[in-house]
Backbone as numpy.savetxt, mean C-alpha at the origin, in Angstrom:
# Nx Ny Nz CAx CAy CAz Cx Cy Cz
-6.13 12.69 -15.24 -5.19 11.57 -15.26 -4.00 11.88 -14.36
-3.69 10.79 -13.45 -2.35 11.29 -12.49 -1.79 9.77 -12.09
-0.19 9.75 -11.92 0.40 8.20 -11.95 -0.38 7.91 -10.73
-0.35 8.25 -9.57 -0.75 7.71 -8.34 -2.42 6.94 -8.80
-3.05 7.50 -9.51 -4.45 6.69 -9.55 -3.93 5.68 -10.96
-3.51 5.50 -11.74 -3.07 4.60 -12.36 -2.32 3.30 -12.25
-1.49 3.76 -11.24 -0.81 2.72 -11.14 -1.75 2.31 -9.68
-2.53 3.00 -8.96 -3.82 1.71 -8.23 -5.02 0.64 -9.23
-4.97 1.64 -10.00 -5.99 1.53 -11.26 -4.86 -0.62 -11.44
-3.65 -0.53 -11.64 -3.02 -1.53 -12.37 -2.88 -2.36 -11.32
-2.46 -2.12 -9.74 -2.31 -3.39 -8.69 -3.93 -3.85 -8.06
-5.13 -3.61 -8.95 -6.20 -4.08 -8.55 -6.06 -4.46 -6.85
-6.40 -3.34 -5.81 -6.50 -3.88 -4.39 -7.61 -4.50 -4.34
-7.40 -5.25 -3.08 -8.22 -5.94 -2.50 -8.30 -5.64 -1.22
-9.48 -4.78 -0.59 -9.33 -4.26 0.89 -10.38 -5.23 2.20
-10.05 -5.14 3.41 -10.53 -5.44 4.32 -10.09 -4.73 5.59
-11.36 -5.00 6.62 -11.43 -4.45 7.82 -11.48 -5.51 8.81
-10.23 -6.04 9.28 -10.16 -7.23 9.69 -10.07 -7.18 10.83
-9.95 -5.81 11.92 -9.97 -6.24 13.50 -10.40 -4.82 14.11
-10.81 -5.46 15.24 -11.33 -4.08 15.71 -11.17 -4.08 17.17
-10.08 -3.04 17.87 -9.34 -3.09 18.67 -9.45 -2.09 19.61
-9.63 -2.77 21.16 -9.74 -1.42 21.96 -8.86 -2.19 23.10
-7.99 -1.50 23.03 -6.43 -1.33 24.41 -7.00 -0.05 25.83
-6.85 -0.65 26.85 -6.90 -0.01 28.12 -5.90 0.27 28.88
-5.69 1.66 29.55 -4.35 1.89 30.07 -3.76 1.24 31.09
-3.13 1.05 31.67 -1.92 0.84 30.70 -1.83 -0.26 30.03
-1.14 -0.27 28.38 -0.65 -1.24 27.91 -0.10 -1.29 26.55
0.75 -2.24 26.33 1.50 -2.34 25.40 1.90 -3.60 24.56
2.08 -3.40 23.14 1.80 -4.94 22.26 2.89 -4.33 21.42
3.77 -5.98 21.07 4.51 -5.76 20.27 4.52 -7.03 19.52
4.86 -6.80 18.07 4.62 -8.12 17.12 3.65 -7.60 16.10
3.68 -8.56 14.91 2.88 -8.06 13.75 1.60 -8.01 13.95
0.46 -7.10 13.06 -1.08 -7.40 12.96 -1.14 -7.90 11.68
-0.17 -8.65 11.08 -0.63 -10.01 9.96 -1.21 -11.16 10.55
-2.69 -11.24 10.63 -3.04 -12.57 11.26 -2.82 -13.74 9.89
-2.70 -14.88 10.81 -2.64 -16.15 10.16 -3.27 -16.78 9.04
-4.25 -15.96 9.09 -5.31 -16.29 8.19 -6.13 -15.52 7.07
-5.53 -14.29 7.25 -4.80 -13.08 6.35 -4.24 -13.74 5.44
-2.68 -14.12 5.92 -2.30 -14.31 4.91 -1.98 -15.48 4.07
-2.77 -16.76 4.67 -3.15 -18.14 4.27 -4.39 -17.60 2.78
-5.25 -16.61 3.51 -5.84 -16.18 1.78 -5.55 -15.83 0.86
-4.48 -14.94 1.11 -3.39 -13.66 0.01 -2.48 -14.61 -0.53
-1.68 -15.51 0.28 -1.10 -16.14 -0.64 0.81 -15.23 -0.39
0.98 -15.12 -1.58 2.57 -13.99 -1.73 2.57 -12.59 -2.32
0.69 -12.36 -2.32 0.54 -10.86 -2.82 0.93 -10.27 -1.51
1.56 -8.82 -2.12 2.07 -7.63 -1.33 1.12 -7.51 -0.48
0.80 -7.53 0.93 -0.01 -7.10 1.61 0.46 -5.57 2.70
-0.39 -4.66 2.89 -0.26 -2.70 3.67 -0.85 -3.00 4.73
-0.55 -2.83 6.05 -1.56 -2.92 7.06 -1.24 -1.86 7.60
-2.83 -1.27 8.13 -2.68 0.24 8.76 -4.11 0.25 10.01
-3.78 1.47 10.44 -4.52 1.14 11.82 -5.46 2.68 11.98
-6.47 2.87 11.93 -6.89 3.88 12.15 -7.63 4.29 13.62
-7.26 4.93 14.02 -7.77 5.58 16.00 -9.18 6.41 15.68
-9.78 5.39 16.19 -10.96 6.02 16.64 -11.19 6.52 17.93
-10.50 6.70 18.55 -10.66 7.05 20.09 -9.42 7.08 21.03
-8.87 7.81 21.58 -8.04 7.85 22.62 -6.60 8.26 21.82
-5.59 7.68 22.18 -4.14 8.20 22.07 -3.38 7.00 21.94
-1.86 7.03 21.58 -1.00 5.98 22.08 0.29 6.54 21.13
1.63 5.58 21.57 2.46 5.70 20.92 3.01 4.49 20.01
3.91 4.93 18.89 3.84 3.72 18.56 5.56 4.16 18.02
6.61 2.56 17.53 7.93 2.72 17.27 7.77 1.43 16.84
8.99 1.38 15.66 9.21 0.18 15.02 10.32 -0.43 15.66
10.05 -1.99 15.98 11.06 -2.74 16.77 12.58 -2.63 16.48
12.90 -1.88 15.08 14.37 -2.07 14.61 14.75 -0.86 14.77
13.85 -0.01 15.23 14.61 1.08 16.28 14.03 2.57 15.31
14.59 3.74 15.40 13.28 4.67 14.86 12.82 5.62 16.32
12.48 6.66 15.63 12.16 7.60 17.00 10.61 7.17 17.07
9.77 6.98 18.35 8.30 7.38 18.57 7.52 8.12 18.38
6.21 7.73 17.57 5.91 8.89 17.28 4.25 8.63 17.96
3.81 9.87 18.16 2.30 10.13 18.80 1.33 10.20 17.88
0.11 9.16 18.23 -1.16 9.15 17.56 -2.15 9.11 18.34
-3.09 10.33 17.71 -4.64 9.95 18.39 -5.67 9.97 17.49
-6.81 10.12 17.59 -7.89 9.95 17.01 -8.17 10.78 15.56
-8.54 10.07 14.86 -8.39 10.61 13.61 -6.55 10.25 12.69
-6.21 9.44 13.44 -4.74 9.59 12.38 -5.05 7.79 12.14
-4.56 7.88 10.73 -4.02 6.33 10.81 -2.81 6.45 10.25
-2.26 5.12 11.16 -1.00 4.61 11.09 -0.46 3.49 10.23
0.29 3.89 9.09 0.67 3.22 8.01 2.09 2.01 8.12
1.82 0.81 7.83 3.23 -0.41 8.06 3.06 -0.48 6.57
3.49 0.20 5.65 3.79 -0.46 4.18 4.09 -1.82 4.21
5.11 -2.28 5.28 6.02 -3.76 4.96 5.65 -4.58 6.01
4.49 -4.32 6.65 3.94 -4.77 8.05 5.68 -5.21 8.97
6.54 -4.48 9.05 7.07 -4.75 10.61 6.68 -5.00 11.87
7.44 -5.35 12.08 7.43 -5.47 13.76 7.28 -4.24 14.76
6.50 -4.02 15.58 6.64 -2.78 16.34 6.17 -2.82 17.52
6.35 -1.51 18.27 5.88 -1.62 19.37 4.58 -0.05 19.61
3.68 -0.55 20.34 2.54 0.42 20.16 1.92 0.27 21.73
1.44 1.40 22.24 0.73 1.13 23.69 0.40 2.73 24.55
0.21 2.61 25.79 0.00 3.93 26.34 1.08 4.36 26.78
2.28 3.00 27.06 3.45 3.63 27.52 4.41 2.43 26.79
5.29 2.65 25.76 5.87 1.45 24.87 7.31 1.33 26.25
7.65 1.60 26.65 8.20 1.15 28.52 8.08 -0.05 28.61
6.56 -0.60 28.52 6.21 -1.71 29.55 6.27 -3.12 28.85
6.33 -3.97 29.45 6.72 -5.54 28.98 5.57 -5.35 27.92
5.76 -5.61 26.72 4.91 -5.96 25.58 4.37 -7.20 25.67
3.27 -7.04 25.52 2.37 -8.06 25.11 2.13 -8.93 23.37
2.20 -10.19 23.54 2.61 -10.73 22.20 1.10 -10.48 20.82
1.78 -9.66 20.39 -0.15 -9.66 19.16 -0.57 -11.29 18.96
0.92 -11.58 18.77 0.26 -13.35 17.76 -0.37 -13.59 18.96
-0.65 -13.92 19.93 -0.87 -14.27 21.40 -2.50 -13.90 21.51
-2.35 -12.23 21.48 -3.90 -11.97 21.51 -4.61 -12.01 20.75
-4.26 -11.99 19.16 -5.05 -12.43 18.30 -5.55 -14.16 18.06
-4.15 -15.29 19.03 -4.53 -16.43 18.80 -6.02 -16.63 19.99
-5.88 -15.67 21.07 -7.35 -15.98 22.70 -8.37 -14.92 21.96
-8.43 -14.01 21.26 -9.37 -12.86 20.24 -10.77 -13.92 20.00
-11.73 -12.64 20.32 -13.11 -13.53 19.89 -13.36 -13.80 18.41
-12.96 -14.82 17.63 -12.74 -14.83 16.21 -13.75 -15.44 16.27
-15.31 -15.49 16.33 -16.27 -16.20 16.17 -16.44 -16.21 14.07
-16.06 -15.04 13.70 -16.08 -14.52 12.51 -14.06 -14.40 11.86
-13.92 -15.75 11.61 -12.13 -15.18 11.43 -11.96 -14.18 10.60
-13.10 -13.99 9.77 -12.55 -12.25 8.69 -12.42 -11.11 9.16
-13.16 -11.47 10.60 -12.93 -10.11 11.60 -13.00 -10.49 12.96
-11.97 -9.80 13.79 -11.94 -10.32 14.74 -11.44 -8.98 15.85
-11.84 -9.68 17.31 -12.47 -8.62 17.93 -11.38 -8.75 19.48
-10.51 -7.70 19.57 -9.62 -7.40 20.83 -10.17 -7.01 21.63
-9.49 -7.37 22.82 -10.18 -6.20 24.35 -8.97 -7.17 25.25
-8.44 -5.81 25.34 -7.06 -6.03 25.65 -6.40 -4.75 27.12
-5.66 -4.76 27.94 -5.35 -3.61 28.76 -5.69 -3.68 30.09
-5.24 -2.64 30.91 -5.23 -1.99 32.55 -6.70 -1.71 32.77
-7.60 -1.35 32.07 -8.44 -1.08 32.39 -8.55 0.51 32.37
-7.75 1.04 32.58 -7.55 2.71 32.18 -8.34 3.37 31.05
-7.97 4.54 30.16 -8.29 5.20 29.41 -8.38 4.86 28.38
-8.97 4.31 27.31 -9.53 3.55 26.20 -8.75 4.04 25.05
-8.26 3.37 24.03 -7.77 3.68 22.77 -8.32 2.45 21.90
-9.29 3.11 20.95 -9.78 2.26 20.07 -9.14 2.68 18.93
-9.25 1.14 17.82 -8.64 1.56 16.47 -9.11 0.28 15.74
-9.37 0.21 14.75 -9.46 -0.45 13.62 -8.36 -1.00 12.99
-8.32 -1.86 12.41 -6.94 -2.26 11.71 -7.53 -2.89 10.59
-7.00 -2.58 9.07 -7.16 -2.74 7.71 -5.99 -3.48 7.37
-5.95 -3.62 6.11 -5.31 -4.29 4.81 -5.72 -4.20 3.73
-4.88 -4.47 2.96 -5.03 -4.07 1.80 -3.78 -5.08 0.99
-4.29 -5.94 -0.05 -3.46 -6.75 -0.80 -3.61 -6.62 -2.32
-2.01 -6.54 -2.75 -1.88 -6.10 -3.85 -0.70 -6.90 -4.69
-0.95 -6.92 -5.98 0.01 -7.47 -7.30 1.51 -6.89 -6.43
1.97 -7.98 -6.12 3.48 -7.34 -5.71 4.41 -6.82 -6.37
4.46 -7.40 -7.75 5.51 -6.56 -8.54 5.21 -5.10 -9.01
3.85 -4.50 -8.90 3.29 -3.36 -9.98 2.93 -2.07 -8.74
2.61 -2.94 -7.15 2.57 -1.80 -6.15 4.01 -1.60 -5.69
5.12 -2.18 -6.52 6.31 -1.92 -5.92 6.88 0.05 -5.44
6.62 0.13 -7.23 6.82 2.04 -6.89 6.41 2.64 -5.52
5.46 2.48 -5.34 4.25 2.97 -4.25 5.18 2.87 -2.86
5.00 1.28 -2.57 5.72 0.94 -1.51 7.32 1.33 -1.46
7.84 1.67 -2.20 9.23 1.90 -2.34 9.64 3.08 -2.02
8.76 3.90 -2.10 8.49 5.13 -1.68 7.89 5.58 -0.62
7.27 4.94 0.12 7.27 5.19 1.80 7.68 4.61 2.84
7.74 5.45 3.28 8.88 5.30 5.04 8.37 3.47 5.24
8.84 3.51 6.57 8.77 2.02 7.16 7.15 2.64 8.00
7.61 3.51 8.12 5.92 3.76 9.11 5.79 4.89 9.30
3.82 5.14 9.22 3.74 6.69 8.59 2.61 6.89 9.75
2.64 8.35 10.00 1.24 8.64 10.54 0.87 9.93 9.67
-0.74 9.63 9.21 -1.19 10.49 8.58 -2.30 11.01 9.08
-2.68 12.08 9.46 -3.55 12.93 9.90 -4.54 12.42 8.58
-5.66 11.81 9.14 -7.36 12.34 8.10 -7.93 13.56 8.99
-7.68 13.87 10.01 -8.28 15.36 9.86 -9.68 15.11 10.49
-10.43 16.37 10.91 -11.70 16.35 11.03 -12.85 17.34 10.15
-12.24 17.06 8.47 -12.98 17.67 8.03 -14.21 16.80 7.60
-15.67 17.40 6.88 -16.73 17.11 6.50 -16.11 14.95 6.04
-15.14 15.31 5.16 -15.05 14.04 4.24 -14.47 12.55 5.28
-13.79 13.70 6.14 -13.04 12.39 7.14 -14.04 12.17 8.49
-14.69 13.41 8.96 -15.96 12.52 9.67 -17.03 11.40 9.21
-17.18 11.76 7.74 -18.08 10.52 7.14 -17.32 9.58 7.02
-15.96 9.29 7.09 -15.15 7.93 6.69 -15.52 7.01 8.32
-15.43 8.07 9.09 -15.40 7.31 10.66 -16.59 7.09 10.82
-17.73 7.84 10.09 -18.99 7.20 10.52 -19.35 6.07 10.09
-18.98 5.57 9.00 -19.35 5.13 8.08 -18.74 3.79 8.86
-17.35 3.55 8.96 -16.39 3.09 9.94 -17.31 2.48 10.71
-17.85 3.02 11.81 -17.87 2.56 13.32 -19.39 1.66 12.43
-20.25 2.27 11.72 -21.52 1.77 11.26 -21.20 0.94 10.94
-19.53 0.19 10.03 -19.71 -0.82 9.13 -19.33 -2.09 10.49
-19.07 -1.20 11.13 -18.42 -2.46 12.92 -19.76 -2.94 13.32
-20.44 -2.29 13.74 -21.75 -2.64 14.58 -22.02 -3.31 13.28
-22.35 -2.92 12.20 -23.17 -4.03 11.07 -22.55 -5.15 11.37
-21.30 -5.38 11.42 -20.41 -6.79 11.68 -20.94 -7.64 12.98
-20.95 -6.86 13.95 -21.16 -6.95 15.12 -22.30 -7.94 15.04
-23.59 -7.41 14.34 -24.65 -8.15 14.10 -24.92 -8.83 12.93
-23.85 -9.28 12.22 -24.09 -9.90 11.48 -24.79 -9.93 10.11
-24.86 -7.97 9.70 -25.68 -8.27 8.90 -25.09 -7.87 8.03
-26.20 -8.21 6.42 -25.93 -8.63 4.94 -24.91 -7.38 4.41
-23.90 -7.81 3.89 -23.01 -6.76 2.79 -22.26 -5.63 3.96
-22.30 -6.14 5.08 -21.11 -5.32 6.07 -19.81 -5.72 5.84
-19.24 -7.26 5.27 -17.72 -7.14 4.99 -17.22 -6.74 3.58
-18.38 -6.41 2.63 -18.38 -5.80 0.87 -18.13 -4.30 1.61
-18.90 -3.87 2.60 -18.92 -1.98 2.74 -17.44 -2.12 3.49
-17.20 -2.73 4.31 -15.87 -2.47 4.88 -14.56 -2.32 4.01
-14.34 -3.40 3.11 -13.88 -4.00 2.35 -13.29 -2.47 1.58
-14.30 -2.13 1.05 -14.16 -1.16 0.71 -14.06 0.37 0.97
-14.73 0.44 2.69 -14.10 1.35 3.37 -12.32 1.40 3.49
-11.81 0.84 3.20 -10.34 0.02 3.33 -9.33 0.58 2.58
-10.15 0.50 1.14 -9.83 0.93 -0.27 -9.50 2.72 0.21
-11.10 3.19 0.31 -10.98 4.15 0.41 -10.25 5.00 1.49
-9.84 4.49 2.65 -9.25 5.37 3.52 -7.69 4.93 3.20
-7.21 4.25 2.52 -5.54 4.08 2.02 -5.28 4.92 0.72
-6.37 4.58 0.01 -6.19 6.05 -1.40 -6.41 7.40 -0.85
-7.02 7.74 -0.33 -7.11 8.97 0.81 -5.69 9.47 1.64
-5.98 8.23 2.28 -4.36 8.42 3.34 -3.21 8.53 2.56
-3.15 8.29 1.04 -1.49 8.20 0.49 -1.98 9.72 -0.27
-3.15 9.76 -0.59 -3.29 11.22 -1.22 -2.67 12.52 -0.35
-3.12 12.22 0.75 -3.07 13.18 2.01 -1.38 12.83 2.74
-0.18 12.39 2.05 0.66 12.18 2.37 1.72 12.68 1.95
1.30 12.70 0.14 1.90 13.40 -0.99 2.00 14.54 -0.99
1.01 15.48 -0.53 0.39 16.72 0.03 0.94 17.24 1.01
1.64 16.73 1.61 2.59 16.89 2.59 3.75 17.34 2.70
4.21 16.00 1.60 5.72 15.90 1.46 6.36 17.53 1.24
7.20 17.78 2.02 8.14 19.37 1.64 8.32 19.21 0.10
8.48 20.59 -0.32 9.32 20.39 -1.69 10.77 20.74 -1.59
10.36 20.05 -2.81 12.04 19.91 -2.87 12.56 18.30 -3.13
12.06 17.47 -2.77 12.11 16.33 -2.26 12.59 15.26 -3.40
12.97 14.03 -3.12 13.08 13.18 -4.35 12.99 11.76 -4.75
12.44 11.01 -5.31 11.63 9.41 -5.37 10.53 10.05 -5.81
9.98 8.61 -6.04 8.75 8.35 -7.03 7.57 9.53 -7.27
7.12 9.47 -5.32 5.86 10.17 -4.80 6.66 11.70 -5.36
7.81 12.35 -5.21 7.98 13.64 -5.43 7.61 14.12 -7.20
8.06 13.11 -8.05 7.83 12.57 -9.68 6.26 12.72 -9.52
5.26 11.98 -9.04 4.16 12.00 -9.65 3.79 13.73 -8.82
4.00 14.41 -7.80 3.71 15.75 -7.26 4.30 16.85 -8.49
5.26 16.39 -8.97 5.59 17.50 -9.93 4.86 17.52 -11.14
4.72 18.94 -11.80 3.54 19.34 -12.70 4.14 18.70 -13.83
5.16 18.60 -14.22 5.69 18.11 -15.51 5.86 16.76 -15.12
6.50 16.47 -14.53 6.88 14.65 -14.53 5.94 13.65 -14.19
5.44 14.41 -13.65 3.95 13.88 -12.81 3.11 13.81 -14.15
3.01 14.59 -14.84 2.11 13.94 -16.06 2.84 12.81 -17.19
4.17 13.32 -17.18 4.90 11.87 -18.04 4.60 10.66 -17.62
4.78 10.72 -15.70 4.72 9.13 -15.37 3.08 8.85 -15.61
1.96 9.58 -15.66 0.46 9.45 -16.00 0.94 8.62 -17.35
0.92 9.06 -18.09 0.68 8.98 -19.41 1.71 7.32 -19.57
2.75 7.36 -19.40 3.33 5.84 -19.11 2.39 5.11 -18.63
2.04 5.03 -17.31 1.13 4.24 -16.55 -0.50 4.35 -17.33
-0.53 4.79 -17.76 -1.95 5.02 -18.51 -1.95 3.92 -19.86
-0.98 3.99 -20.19 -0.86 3.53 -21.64 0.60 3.19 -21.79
1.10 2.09 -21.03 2.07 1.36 -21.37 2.45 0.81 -22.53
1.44 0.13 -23.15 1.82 -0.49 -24.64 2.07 0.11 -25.84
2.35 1.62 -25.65 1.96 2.84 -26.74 3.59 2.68 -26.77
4.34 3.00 -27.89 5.49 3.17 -28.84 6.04 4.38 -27.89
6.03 4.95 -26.99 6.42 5.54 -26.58 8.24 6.12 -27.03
7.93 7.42 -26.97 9.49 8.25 -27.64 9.79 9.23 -25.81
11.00 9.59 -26.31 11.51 10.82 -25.15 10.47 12.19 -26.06
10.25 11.86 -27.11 9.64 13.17 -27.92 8.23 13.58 -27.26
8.27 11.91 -27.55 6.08 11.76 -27.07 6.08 12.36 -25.51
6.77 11.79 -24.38 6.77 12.61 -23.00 7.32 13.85 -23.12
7.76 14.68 -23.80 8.31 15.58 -23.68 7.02 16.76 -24.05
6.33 16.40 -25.33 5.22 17.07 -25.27 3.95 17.09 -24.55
4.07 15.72 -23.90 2.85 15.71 -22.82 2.97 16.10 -21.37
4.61 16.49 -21.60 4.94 17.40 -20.19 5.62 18.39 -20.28
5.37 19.24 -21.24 5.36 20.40 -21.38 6.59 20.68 -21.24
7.80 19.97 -21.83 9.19 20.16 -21.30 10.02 20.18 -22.75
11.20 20.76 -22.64 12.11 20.00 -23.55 12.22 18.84 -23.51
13.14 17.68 -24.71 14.06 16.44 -24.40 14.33 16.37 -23.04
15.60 17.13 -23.24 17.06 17.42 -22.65 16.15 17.80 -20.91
15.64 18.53 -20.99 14.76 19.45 -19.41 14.05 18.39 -18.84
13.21 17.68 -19.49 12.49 16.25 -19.28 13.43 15.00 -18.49
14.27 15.16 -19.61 15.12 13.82 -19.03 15.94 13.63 -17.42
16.25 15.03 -17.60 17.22 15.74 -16.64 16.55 15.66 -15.19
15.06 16.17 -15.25 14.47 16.11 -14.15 13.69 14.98 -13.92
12.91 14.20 -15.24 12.73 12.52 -14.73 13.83 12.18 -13.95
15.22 12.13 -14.36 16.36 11.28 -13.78 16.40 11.74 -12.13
16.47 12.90 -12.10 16.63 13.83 -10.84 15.26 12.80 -9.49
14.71 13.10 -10.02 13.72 12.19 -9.18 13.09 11.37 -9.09
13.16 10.48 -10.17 13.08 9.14 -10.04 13.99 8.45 -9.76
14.92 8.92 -10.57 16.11 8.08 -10.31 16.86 7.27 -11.23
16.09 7.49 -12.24 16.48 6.56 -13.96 15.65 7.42 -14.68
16.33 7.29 -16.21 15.96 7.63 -17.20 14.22 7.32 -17.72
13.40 8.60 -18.64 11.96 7.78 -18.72 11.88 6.61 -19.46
12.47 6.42 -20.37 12.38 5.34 -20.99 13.23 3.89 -20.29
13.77 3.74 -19.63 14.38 3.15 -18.95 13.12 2.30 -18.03
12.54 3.57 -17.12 11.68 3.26 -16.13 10.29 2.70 -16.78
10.26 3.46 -18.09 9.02 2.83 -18.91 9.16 1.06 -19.14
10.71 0.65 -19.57 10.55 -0.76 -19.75 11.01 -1.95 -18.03
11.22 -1.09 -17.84 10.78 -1.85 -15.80 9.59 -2.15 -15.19
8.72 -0.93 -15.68 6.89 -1.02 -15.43 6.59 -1.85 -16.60
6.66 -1.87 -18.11 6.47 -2.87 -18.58 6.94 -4.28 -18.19
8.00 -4.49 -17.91 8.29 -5.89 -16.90 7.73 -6.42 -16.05
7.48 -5.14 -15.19 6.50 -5.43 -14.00 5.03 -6.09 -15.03
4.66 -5.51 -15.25 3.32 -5.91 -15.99 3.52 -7.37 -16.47
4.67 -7.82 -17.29 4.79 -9.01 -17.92 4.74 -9.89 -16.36
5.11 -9.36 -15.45 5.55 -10.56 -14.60 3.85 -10.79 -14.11
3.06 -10.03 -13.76 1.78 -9.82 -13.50 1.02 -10.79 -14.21
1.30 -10.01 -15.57 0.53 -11.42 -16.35 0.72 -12.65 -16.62
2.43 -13.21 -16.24 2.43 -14.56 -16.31 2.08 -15.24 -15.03
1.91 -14.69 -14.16 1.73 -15.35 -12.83 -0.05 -15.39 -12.49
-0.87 -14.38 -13.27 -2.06 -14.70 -12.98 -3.22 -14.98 -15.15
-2.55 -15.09 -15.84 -3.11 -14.95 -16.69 -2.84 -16.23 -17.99
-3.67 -16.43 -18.77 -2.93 -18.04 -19.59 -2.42 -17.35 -20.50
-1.95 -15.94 -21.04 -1.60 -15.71 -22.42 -0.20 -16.62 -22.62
0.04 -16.74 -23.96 1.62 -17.50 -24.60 2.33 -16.47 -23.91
3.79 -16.53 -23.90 4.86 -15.81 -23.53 5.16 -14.80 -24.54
4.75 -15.54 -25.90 4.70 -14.55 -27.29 4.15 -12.96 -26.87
3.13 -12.98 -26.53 2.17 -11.89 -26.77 2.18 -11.55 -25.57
2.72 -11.71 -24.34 3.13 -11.13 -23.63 4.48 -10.31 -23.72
5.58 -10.73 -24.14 6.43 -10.23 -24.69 6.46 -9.12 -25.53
5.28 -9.24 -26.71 4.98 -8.37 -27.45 3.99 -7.10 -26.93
2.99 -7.23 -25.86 2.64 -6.19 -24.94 3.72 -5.31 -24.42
4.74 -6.02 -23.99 6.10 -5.24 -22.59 6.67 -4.88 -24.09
6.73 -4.74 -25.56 7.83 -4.04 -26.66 8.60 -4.97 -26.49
8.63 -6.58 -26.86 9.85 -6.89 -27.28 9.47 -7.88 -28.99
10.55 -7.43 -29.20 9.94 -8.36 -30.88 10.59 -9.62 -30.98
10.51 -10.15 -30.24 11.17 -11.93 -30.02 11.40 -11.85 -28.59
10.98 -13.50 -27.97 10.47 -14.13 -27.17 11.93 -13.74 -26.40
13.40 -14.12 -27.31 14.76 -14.02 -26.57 14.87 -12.87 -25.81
14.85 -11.23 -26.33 15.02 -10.64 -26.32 14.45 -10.34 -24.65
13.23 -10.53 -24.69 12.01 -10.88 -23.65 12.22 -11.27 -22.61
13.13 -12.89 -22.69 13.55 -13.35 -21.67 15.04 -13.17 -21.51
15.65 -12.47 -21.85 17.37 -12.22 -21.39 16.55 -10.91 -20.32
15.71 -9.75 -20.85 15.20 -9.00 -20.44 14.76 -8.81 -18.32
13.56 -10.17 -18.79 13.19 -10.74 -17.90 14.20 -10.91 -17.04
14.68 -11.62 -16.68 15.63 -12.62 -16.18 16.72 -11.77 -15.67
16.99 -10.41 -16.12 17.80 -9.68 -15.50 16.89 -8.61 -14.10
15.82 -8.81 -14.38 15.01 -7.69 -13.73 14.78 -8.72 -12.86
13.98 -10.15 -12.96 13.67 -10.84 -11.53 14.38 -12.55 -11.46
15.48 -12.03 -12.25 16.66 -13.24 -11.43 16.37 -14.69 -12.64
15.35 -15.10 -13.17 14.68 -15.96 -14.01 13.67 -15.61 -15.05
13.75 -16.86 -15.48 12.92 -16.40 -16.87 11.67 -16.56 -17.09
10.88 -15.82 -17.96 9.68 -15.87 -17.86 8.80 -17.35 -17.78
9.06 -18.45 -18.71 8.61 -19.83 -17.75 8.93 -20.12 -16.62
9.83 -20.10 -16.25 9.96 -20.28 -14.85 9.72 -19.46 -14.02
9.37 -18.31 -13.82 8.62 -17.59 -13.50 7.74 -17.96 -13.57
6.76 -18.07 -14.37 5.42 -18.75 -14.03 5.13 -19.74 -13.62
5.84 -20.81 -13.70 5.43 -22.18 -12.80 5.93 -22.31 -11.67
6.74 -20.81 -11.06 6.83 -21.21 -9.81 6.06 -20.34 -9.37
4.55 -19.77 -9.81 3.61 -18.85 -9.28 2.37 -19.95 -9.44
C-alpha cells in the first residue's frame, strides 16, 4: 500500500495516444498539444499531456520563461497544466503555430492524428499522450510538480518493452486494426504511472510537498492509509501507529512536509471526494456528507463552501 497508487487508484484515469509526431531539422512549434477535440470529450476534467521521443533530440522551454532543457530519445516530457511552450531543433527560430498544424494534420482518424512537420533535416519523433482525470482528487499530484518535467525512462529491459509496444500500438493504428486505441489507451496509463514513479526516485532528499510525504517511510504510510480508507474514524493515535511514530513526531513531520496538519489534510481529501461525488454520482447530499465525517448536512455545507467557494447543491448543478 503507498499514497501515490491510491490516490491514482481514486482519480480513475482515462489514457490516450493521441498524436504521433515527427519534426525535421530545422524546426520549431510553439502553442499547446490540447487538440480541440480532446478536450470537447473531457469536458472540465483535469487533463496531463506528455510527449515521449522516440527518436532524435530537441529542446524544449515554457513560453512564460524558464531555463531550456534537452531531450532525446527515451525521455518523456511532462506539461502537468498543458502550457504554452516552445520545443524544436533550435527554439531561436520563428515558431510554428501547433493549433495550425494540428488544424492541416492528417486527422483521417480525429482520436489520433498524424504530424510531419520540418526542414527536412535530422528526424525527431515523439508521441504525445494524455491522460484525464477527476480534477479535484488529482489535485495533490499535480500540485506537486514543476510546470514541466523531463524524465528519463531509461533503456532498461522494462522501458524498451514500453517503446516497443509503443511504436507496435502506432502501426496497429496506422492500419486500422481491432483494439489498437484500448492498447494505446492504456499504454498512456502505464508510461505516466511509471514516469511519476521514476520522478519521486529522483527527487534529492531532503525535500518538501506532497511527493517528498508519500517518499518518506513514516508519512508516506500515514498518507497510504488516509487515502486507502478515508471513511475510517480516523485519530492522530490511529496514524501514529501505522507510522511508526509518536503523536507529537508524526504531527511535526506530516506538517513539515505537507504542509498542514494530518487530520486537517484528512478532511480536505475527504472534501475532495464529496465534491467528486456530487458532480458525477446521484447520492442525497445526506450520505455524502456522512461519507466526508460530517453529522449534519449544515456542518457539510459551511464546510464545503469554504474549501470550493459554494455549496454542495450548487456545486452540483453547476457540474
Amino acid at each position: 500500500m503507498d499514497a501515490l497508487s491510491e490516490v491514482l487508484k481514486t482519480v480513475r484515469l482515462d489514457g490516450a495516444v493521441y498524436l504521433d509526431a515527427e519534426f525535421t531539422a530545422p524546426w520549431c512549434i510553439y502553442g499547446k498539444y490540447g487538440s480541440a477535440s480532446v478536450r470537447e470529450r473531457l469536458g472540465d476534467r483535469h487533463i496531463v499531456y506528455f510527449h515521449f521521443l522516440t527518436e532524435g533530440a530537441c529542446r524544449v522551454r515554457l513560453v512564460e520563461g524558464g531555463e531550456a532543457i534537452d531531450v532525446s530519445a527515451g525521455d518523456l516530457v511532462l506539461f502537468p497544466r498543458d502550457d504554452r511552450h516552445l520545443m524544436g531543433s533550435d527554439i531561436r527560430l520563428a515558431p510554428s503555430e501547433t493549433e495550425y498544424l494540428l488544424s492541416t494534420a492528417d486527422a483521417t482518424d480525429p482520436a489520433f492524428i498524424r504530424i510531419r512537420h520540418g526542414g527536412g533535416g535530422m528526424p525527431t519523433r515523439f508521441i504525445c499522450c494524455y491522460l484525464a482525470s477527476n480534477r479535484t482528487t488529482i489535485r495533490p499530484l499535480i500540485d506537486a510538480l514543476p510546470r514541466l518535467a523531463r524524465i528519463p525512462i531509461g533503456d532498461g529491459h522494462s522501458s524498451t518493452l514500453v517503446r516497443e509496444l509503443l511504436r507496435t500500438g502506432v502501426r496497429e493504428t496506422h492500419s486500422t486494426a481491432p483494439g489498437a486505441q484500448s492498447t494505446l489507451a492504456k499504454l498512456a496509463e502505464l508510461l505516466f504511472v511509471d514516469a511519476i514513479r521514476r520522478y519521486v526516485d529522483s527527487l534529492p532528499p531532503g525535500g518538501e510537498g506532497w511527493l517528498a510525504g508519500v517518499r518518506d517511510p513514516h508519512v508516506g504510510r500515514a498518507l497510504a492509509a488516509l487515502h486507502a480508507d478515508p471513511e475510517r474514524g480516523w485519530s492522530l493515535d490511529d496514524l501514529a501507529r501505522v507510522s511508526a511514530l509518536s503523536r507529537s513526531a508524526l504531527g511535526e513531520r506530516f506538517a513539515a512536509l505537507i504542509g498542514e496538519p494530518p487530520m486537517q489534510y484528512l478532511t480536505r481529501w475527504r472534501l475532495a471526494l464529496a465534491a467528486e461525488a456530487l458532480r458525477e454520482g446521484g447520492d442525497a447530499i445526506a450520505r455524502i456528507a456522512e461519507r466526508a465525517g460530517y453529522e449534519s448536512d449544515a456542518a457539510f455545507s459551511r464546510a464545503f463552501k469554504r474549501e470550493f467557494g459554494v455549496p454542495p447543491a450548487a456545486w452540483r448543478k453547476s457540474r
